[in-house]
C-alpha positions as a Markdown table, in Angstrom:
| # | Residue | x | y | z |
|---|---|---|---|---|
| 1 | Unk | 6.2 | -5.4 | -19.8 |
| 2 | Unk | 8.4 | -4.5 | -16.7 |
| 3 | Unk | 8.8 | -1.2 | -15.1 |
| 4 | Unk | 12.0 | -0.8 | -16.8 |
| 5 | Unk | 10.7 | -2.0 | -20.2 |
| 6 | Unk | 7.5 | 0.7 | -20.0 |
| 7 | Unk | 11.0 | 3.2 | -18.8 |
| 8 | Unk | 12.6 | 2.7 | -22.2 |
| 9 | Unk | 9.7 | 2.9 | -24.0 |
| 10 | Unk | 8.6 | 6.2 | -22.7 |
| 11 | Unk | 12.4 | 7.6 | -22.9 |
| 12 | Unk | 12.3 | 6.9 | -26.8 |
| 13 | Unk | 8.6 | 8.4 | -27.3 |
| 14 | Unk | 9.7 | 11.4 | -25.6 |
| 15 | Unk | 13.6 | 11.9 | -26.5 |
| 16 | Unk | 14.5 | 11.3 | -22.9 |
| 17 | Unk | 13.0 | 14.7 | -22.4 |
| 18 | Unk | 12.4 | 13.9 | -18.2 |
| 19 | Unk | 14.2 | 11.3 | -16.5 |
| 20 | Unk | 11.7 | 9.5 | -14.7 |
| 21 | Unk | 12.8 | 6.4 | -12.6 |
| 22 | Unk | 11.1 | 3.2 | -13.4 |
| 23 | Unk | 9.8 | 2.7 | -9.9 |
| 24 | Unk | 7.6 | 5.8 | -11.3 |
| 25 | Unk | 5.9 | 3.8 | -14.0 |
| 26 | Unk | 5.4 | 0.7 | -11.6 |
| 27 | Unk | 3.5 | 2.9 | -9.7 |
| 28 | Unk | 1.5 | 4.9 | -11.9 |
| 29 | Unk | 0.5 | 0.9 | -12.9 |
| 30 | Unk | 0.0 | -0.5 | -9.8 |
| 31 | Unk | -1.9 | 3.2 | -7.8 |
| 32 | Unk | -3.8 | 3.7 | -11.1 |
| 33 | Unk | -4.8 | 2.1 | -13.6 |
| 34 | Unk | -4.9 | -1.1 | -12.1 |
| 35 | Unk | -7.9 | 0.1 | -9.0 |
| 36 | Unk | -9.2 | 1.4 | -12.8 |
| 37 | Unk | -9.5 | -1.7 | -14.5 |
| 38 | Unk | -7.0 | -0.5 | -17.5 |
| 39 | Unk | -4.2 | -2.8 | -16.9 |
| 40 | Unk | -3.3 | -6.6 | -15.2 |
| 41 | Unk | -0.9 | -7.0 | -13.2 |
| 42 | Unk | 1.7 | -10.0 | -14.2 |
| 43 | Unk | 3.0 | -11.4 | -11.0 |
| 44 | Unk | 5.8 | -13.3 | -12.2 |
| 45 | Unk | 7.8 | -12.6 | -15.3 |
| 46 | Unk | 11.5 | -12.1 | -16.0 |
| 47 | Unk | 13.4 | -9.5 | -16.7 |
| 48 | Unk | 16.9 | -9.2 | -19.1 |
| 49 | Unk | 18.8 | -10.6 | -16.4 |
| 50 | Unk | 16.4 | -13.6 | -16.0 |
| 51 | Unk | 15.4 | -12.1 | -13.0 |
| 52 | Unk | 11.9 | -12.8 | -11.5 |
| 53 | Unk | 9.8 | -9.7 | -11.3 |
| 54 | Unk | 6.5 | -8.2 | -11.4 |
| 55 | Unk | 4.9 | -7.3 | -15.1 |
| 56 | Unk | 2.5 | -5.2 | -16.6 |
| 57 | Unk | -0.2 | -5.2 | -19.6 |
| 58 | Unk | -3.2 | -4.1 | -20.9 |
| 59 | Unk | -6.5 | -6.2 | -20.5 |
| 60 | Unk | -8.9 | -6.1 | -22.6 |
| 61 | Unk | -10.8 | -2.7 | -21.5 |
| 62 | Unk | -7.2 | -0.7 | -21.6 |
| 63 | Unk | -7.2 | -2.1 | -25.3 |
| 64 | Unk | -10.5 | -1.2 | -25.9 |
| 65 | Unk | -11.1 | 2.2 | -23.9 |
| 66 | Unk | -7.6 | 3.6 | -22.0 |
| 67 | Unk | -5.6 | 3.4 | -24.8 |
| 68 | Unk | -7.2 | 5.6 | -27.7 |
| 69 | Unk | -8.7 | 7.9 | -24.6 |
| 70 | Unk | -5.4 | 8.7 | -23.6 |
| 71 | Unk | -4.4 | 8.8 | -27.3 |
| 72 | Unk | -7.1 | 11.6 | -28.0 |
| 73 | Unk | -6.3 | 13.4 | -23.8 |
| 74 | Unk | -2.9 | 14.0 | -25.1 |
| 75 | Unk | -4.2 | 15.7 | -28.5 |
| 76 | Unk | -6.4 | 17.9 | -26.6 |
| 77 | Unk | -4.5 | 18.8 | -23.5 |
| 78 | Unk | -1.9 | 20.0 | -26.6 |
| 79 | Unk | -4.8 | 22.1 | -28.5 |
| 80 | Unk | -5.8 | 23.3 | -25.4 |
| 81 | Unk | -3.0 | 24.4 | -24.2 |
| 82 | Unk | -3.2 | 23.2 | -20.6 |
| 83 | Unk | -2.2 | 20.0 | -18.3 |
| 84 | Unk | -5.1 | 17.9 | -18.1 |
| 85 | Unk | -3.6 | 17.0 | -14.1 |
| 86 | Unk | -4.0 | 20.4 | -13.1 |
| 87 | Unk | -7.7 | 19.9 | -14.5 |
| 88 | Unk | -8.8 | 16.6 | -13.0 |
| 89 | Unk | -6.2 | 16.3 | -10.3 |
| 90 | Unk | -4.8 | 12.9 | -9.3 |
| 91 | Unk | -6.5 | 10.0 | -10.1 |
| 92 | Unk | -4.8 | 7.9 | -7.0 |
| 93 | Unk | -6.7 | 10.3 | -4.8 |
| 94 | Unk | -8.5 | 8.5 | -1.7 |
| 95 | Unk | -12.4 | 7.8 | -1.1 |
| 96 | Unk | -14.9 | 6.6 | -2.9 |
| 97 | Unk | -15.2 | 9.2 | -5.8 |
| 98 | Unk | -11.9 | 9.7 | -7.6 |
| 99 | Unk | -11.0 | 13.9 | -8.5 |
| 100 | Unk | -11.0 | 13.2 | -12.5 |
| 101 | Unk | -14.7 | 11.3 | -11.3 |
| 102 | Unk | -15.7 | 14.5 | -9.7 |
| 103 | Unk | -14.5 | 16.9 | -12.3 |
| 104 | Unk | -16.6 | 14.9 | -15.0 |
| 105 | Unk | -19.3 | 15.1 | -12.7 |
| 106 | Unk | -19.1 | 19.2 | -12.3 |
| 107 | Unk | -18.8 | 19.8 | -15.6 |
| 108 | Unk | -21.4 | 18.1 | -17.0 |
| 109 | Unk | -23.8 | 19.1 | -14.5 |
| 110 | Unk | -22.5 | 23.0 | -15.3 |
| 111 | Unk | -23.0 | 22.6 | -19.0 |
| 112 | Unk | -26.5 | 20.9 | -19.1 |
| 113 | Unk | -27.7 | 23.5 | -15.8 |
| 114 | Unk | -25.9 | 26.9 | -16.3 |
| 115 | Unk | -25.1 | 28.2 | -13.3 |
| 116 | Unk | -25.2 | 26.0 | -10.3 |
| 117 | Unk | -24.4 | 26.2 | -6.2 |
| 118 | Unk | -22.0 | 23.9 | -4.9 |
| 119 | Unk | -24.6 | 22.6 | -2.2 |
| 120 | Unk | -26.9 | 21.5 | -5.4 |
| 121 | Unk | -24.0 | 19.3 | -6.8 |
| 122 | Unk | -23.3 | 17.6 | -3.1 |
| 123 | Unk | -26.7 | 17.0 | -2.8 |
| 124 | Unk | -27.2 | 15.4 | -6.5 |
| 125 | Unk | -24.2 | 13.9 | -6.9 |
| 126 | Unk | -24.0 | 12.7 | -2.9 |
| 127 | Unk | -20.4 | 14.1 | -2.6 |
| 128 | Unk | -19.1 | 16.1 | 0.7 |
| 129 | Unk | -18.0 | 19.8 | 0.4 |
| 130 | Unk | -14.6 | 18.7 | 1.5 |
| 131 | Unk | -14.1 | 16.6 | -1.7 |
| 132 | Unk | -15.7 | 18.3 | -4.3 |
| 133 | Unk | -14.9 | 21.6 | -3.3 |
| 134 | Unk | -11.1 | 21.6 | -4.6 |
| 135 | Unk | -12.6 | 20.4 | -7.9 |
| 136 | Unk | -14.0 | 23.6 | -8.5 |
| 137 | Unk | -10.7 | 25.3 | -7.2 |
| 138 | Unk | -9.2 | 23.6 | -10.0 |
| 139 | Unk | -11.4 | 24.8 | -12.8 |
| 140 | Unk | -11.6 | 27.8 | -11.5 |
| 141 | Unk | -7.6 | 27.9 | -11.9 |
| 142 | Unk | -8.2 | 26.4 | -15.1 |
| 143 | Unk | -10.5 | 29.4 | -16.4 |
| 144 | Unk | -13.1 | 26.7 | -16.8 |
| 145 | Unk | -15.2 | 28.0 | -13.7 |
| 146 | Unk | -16.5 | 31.5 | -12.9 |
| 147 | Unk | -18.3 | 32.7 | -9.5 |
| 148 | Unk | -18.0 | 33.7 | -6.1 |
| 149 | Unk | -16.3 | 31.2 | -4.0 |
| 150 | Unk | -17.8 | 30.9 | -0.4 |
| 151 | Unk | -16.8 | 27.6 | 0.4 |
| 152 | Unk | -13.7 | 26.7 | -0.3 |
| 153 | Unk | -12.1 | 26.4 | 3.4 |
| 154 | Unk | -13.0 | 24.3 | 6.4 |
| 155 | Unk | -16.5 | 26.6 | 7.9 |
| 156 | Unk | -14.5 | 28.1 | 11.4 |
| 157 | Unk | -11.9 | 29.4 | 8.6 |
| 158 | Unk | -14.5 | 31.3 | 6.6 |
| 159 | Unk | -15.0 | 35.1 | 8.2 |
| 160 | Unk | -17.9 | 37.7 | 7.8 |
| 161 | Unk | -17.7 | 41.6 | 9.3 |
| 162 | Unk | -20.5 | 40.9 | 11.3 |
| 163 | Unk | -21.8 | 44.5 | 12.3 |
| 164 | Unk | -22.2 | 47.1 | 9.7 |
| 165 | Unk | -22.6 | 49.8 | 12.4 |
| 166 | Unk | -19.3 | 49.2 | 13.8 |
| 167 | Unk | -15.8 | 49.7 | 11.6 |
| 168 | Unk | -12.2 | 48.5 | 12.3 |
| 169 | Unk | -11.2 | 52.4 | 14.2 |
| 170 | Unk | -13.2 | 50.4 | 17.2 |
| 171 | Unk | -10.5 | 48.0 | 17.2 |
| 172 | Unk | -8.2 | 49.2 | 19.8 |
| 173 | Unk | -6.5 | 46.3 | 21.3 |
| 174 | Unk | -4.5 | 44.1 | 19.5 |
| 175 | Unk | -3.1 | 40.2 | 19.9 |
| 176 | Unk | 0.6 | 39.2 | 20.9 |
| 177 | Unk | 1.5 | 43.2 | 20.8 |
| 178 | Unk | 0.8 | 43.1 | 17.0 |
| 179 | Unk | -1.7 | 46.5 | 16.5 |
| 180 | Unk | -0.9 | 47.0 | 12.9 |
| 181 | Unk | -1.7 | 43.5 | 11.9 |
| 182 | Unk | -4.8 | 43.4 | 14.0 |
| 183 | Unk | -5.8 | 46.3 | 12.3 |
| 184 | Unk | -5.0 | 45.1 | 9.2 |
| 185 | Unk | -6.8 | 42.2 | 8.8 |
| 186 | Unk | -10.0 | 43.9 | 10.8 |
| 187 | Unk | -9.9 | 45.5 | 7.3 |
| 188 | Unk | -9.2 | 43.3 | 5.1 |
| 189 | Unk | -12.6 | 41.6 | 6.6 |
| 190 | Unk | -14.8 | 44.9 | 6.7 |
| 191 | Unk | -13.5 | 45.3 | 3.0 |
| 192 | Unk | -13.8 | 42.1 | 1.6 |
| 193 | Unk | -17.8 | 41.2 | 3.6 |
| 194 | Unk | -16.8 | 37.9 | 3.1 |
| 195 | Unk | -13.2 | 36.4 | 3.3 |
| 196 | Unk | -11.3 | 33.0 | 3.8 |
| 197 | Unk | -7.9 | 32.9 | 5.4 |
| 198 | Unk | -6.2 | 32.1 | 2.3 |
| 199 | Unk | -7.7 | 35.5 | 1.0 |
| 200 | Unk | -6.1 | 37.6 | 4.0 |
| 201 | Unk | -3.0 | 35.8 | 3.9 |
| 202 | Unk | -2.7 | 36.9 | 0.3 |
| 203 | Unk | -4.3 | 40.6 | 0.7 |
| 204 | Unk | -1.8 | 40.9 | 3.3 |
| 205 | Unk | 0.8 | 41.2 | 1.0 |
| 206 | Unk | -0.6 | 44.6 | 0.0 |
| 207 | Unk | -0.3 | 46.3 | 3.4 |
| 208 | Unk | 3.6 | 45.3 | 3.1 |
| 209 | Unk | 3.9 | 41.7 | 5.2 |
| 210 | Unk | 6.2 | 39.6 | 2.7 |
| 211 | Unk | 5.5 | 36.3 | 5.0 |
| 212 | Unk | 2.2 | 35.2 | 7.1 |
| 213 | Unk | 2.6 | 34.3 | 10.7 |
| 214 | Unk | -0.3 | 31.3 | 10.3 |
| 215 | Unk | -0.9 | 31.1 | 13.7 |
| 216 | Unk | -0.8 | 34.2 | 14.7 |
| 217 | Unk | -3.3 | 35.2 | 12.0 |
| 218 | Unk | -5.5 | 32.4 | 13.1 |
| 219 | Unk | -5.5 | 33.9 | 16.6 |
| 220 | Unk | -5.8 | 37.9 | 15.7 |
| 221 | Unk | -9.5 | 36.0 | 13.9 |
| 222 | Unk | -10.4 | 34.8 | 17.0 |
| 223 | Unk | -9.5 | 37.2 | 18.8 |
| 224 | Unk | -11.8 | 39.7 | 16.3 |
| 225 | Unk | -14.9 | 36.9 | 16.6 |
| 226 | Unk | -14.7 | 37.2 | 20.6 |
| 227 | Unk | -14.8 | 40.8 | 20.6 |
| 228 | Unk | -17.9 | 40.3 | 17.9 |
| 229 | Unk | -16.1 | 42.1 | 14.9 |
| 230 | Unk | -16.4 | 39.2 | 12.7 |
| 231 | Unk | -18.9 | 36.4 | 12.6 |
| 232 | Unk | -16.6 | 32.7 | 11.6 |
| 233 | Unk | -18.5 | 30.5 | 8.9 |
| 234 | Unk | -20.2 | 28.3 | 10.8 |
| 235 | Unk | -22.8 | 31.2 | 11.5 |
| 236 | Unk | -23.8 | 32.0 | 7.8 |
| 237 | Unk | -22.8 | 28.8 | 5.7 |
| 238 | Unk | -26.6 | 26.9 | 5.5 |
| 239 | Unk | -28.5 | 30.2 | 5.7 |
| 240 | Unk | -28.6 | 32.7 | 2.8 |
| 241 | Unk | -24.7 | 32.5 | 1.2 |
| 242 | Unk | -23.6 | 29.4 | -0.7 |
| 243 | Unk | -20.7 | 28.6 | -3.3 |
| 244 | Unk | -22.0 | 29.2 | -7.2 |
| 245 | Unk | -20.4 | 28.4 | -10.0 |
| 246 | Unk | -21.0 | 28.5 | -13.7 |
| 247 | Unk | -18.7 | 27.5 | -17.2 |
| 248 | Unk | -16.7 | 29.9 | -19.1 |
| 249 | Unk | -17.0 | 30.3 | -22.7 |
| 250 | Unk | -13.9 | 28.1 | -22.6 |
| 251 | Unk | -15.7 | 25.3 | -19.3 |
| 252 | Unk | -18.4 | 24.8 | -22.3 |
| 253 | Unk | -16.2 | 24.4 | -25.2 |
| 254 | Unk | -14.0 | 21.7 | -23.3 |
| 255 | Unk | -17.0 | 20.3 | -21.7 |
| 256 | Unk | -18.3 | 19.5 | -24.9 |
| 257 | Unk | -15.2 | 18.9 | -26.8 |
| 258 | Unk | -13.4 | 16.6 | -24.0 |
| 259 | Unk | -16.0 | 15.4 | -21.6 |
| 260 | Unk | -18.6 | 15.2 | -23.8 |
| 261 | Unk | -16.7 | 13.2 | -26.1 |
| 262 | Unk | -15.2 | 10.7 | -23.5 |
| 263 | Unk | -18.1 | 10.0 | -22.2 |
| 264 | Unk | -19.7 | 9.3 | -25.5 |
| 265 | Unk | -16.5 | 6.7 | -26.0 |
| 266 | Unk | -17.2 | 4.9 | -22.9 |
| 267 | Unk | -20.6 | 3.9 | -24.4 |
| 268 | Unk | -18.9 | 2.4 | -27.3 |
| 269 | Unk | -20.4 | 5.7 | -29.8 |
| 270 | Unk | -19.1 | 7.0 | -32.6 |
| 271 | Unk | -16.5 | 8.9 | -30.8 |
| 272 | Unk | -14.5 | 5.8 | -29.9 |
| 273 | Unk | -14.5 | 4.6 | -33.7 |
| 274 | Unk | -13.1 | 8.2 | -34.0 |
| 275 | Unk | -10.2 | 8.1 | -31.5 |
| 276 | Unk | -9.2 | 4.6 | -32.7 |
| 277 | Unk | -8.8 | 5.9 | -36.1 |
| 278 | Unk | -5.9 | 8.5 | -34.7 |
């Protein structure tokens, strides 16, 4: 099949519900599930117009596995209520463990060990913080997840108030003639114990400022960490303080449910007579 034949075919399922351009579905073939192994790609075929261009089709694992998985992914991300993108995030997306990869990976490790730290699951599964760390942003989104999130910026963008005998009255200078915000955020950190910069942007919001200055937020921090009011991440993350996470009532139902059941399809179980029967 051709871009544009997969196009027509998807228009008709749907009812022409989104107009998607073909170039779309040529991608989607070409970015992901060919590096997948679900689909071959047909370099020379012609089209309606006997023009030469390039095809697509299903090999024999697409048949197989892709095809009914994808079948039974649509049923549940329907009973569920939820897109299953928003879930497992892109499956294009770079390095050597792909996000749905990942997200497989954290929730089984959740369901058969309760509640786990982050630095557990980059140790066992050999993953960096920077990759799997957005995973569990995701689930957490996704009311899979529950727990305190420590990690889930860069460590120099991760604050902690890092005196309990002093309070943000001592701040008494400020940065770029901005007193209020200075305050403000010396705050937010004394409040919060432990914050991100995401965290102050949006806490901001409650002392009144509609729209973060980045940068200058960024240097009221480091002005704070000079003047030792706040200690940055790279002082605590390693010691005592560490990302934990554990499933939901709902993580463990769709654990078992969806992941569980995938993964028992992959090794040709019952579940993949099941899913071929719908």
């Amino acid at each position: 099949m051709t871009s544009g034949d997969i196009k027509s075919l998807y228009d008709y399922v749907t009812g022409g519900v989104w107009d998607i351009n073909s170039t779309t579905f040529a991608a989607y073939c070409r970015r992901t599930f060919l590096p997948i192994g679900a689909v071959a790609e047909e370099m020379i075929i012609f089209d309606d117009r006997g023009k030469e261009t390039t095809g697509w089709s299903l090999n024999e694992a697409g048949k197989k596995y892709a095809k009914p998985i994808a079948r039974f992914c649509l049923k549940k991300a329907n009973e569920y209520e939820i897109s299953f993108y928003e879930i497992f995030g892109a499956t294009q997306s770079p390095g050597d463990f792909r996000a749905p990869l990942n997200t497989a990976f954290v929730l089984k490790h959740l369901l058969n060990k309760g509640e786990s730290r982050l630095i557990d699951i980059e140790d066992l599964y050999g993953i960096s913080c920077r990759v799997v760390s957005p995973t569990f942003q995701r689930l957490k989104k996704a009311g899979l997840v529950e727990g305190e999130s420590v990690l889930n910026e860069e460590p120099w963008q991760i604050y902690e108030w890092a005196d309990e005998k002093r309070n943000p009255n001592e701040v008494v200078k400020s940065v770029n003639h901005e007193k209020r915000l200075t305050r403000n955020i010396a705050e937010i950190v004394y409040k919060s114990k432990i914050v991100d910069t995401n965290d102050i942007i949006e806490k901001l919001k409650g002392y009144g400022y509609k729209k973060a200055d980045k940068r200058g937020i960024h240097a009221i921090l480091s002005y704070l960490t000079k003047q030792g009011f706040l200690k940055t991440g790279t002082e605590f993350i390693g010691k005592k303080k560490h990302s934990s996470y554990k499933l939901t009532y709902k993580g463990k139902e769709f654990a078992r449910d969806v992941i569980g059941r995938i993964e028992n399809a992959l090794k040709d179980g019952n579940e993949l007579k099941y899913m071929c029967m719908k």
